[in-house]
C-alpha positions as CSV (number, residue, x, y, z in Angstrom):
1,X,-21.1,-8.3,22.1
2,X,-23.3,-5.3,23.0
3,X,-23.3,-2.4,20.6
4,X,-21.8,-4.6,17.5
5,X,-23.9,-4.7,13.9
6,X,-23.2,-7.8,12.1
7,X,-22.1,-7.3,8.7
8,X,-20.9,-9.4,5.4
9,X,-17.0,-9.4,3.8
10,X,-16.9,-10.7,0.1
11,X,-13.3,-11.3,-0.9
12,X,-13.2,-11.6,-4.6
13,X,-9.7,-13.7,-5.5
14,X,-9.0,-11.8,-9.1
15,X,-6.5,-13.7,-11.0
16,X,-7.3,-17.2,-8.9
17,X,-4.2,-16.9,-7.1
18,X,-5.2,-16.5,-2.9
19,X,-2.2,-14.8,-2.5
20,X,-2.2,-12.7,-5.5
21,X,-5.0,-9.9,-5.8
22,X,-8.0,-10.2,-3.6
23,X,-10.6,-7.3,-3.3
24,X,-13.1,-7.3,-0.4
25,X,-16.6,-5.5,-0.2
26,X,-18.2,-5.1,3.4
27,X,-22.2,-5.0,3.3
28,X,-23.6,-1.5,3.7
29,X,-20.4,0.3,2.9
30,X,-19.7,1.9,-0.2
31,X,-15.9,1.5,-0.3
32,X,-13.5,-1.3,-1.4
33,X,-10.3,-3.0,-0.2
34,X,-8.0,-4.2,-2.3
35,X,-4.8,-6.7,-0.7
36,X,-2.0,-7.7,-2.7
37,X,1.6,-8.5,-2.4
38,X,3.8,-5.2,-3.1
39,X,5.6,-7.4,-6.0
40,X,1.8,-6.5,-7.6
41,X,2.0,-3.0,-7.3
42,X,2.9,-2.5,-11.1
43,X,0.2,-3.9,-12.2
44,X,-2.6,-3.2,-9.6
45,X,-1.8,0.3,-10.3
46,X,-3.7,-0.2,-13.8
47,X,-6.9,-1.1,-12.1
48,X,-9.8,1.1,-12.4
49,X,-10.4,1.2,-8.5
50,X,-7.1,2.9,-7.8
51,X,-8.6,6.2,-10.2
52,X,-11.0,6.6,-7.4
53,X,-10.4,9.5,-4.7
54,X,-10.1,8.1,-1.2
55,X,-7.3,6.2,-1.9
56,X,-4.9,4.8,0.3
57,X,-2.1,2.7,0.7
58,X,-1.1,1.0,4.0
């Protein structure tokens, strides 16, 4: 595993649903991923996160 840096995920579950919203922070980045089921897109699309240049969906 030369040339790797270790590094931290916190996944967040939002409405206490594991597959409903889920948004994940990586240690020493500044973004933040947010995975959901496209039947969510409505109402993700109300979250603050989403107001934020940089954003993309995949």
């Amino acid at each position: 595993m030369s040339g790797t840096t270790p590094f931290s995920l916190r996944i967040f579950v939002a409405d206490g649903d594991p597959d409903g919203l889920r948004t994940v922070d990586k240690s020493n980045w500044i973004g933040k991923a947010l995975m959901f089921p496209r039947a969510l897109l409505p109402q993700v699309k109300a979250r603050s996160e989403l107001a934020h240049t940089g954003v993309y969906l995949l």
